[in-house]
C-alpha positions in Angstrom: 10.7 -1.3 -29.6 12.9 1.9 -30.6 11.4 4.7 -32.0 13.6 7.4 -33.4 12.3 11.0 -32.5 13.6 14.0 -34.2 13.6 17.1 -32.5 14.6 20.3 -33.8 18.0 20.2 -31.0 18.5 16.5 -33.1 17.0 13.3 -32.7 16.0 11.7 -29.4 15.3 7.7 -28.8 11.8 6.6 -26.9 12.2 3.2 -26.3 8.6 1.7 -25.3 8.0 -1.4 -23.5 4.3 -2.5 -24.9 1.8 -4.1 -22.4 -0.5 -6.4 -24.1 -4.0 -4.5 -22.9 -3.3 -1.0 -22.2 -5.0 0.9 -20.0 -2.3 3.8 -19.5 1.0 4.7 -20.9 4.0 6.3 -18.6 6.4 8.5 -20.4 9.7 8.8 -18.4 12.7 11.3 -18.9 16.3 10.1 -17.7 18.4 12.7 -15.4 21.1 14.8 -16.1 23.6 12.3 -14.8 22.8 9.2 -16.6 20.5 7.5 -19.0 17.0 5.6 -19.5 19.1 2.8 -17.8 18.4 4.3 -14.4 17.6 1.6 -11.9 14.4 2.7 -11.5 13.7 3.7 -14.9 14.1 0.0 -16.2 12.5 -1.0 -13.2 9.3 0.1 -14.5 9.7 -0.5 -17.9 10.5 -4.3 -17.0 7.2 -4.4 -14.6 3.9 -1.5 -15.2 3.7 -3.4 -19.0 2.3 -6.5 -17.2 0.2 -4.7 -14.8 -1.3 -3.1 -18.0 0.4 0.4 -18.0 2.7 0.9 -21.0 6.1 2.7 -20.4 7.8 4.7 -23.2 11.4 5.8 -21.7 12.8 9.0 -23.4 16.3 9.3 -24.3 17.6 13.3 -24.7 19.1 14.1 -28.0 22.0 15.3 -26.0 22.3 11.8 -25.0 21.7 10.1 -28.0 24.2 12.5 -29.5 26.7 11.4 -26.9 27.2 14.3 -25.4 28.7 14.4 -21.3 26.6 17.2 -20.4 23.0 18.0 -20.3 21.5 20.2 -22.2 19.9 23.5 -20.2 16.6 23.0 -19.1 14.9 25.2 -22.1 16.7 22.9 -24.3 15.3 19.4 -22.2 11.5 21.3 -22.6 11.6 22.2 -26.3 12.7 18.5 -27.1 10.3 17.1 -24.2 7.6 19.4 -26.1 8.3 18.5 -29.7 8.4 14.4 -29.3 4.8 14.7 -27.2 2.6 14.3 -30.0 4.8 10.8 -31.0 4.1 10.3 -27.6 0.6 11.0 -27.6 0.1 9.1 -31.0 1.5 5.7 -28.6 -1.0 6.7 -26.1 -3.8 6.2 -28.8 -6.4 7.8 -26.4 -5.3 6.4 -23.0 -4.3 8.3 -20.1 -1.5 9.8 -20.2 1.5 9.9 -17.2 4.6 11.8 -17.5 7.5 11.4 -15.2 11.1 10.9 -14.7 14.0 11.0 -12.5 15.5 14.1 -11.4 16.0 16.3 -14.4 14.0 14.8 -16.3 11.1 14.8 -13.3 11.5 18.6 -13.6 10.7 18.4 -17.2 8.1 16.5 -16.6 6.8 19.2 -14.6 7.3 22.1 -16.5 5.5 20.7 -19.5 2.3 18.4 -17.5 -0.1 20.9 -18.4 0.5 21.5 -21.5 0.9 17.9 -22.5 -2.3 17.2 -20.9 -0.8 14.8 -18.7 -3.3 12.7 -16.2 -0.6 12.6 -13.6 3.0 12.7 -12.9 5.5 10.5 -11.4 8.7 12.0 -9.8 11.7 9.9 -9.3 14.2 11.4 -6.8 13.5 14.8 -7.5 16.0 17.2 -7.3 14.1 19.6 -4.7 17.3 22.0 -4.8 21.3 21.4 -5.3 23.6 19.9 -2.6 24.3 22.0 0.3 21.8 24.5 -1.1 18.8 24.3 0.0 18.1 28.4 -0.9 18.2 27.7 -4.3 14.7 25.3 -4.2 12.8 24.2 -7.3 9.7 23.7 -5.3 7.7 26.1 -7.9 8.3 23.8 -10.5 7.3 20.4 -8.0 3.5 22.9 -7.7 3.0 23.3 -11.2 1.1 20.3 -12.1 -2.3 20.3 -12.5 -2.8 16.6 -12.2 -1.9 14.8 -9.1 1.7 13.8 -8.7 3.4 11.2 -6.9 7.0 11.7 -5.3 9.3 8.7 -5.1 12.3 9.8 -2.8 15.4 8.9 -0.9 15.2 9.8 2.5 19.3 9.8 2.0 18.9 12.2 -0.8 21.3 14.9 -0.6 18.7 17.1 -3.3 16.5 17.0 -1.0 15.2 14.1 1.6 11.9 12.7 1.3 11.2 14.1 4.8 11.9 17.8 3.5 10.1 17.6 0.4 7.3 16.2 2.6 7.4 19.3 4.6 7.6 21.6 1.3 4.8 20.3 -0.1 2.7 19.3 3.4 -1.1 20.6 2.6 -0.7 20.9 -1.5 -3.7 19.1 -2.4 -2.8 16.6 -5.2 0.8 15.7 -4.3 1.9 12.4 -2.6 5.2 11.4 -1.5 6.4 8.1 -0.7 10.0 7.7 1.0 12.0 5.0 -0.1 14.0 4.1 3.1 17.9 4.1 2.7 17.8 5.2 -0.8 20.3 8.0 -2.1 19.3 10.4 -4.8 20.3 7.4 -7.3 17.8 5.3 -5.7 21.5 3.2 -4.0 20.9 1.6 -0.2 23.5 1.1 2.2 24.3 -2.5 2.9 23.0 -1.7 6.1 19.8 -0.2 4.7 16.5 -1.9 5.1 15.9 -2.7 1.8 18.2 -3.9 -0.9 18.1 -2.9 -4.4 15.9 -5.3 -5.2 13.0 -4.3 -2.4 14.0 -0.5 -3.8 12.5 -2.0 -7.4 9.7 -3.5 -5.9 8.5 -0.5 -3.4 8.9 1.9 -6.6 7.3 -0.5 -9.3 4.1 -0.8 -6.6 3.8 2.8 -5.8 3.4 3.5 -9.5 1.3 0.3 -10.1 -1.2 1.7 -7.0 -0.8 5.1 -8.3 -2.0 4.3 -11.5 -4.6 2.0 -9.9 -6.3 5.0 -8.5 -6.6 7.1 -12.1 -7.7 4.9 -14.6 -8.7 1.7 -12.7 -7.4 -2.0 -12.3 -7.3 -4.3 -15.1 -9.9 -6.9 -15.7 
């Protein structure tokens, strides 16, 4: 199902993937580099709705208005911001996740709090550029209130799962789980351990146990 969402910066797109009996909904933001498409983004979307957990994938207006490059991060927040009470209308009551990969994990984490987010769920985020690792966005990785999880490379030139490991080593609340061979867009090597099809399935049952340990199984 498409939902249109109009923003004051133009329209965005959540497209929700329904599960039959509910007991959480997972809104995810896209990165700066491509779309709701994201390997790991449609992972979910095509698994959590059977394990009860329904996931509402948030396309930027910037996309949808087919620009090439992102908006600024104020811009991502303000749109993030104005299409949460759409989102929390889907919700109907049940917990709440927010999440996304790379930019839009950083989103996700500037706004948890005041979305009144159970929990977060960062795909590959984007710990600090290439190359730079003075210019770290670790403030924004501590600003959730809610317990987050991490899902991340440990071939992730933005950071490795073993350094944001480190970074965040004794912050209660926040979990990181490496995903062996993965790059920052979730690709293996052919050499890797896993293919991209044991990359889908390590990310889609992190989230599942994640969510497991909020709200409870299914029955």
């Amino acid at each position: 199902m498409d939902i249109n969402a109009p923003t004051s910066l133009g329209p965005g797109r959540l497209v929700v993937a329904e599960a039959d009996a509910p007991r959480a909904l997972l809104w995810l933001g896209h990165g700066a580099g491509g779309g709701i498409d994201a390997v790991d983004l449609a992972a979910l979307a095509r698994a959590l709705p059977e394990a009860g957990v329904t996931v509402v994938r948030y396309e930027q207006p910037w996309r949808v208005a087919g620009k090439r490059v992102a908006s600024r991060p104020e811009a991502l927040d303000i749109a993030w911001r104005e299409t949460a009470p759409l989102v929390t209308d889907l919700a109907a009551g049940l917990p709440l996740l927010v999440g996304g990969r790379s930019a839009g994990a950083r989103v996700a984490c500037r706004t948890a709090t005041e979305v009144r987010a159970a929990a977060v769920v960062c795909l590959a985020f984007p710990l600090h550029p290439p190359g730079r690792p003075e210019k770290s966005r670790l403030a924004e990785l501590l600003l959730p209130e809610a317990p987050v999880l991490v899902l991340q490379g440990d071939r992730d030139t933005f950071g490795t799962a073993e350094v944001v490991a480190a970074e965040t080593a004794g912050r209660d609340g926040i979990r990181v789980v490496p995903v062996p061979g993965a790059d920052h867009g979730m690709k293996t090597l052919a050499s890797s351990a896993l293919d991209p099809a044991g990359v889908a399935e390590l990310i889609v049952a992190a989230v599942d146990g994640f969510v497991d340990e909020l709200v409870g199984r299914r029955a």
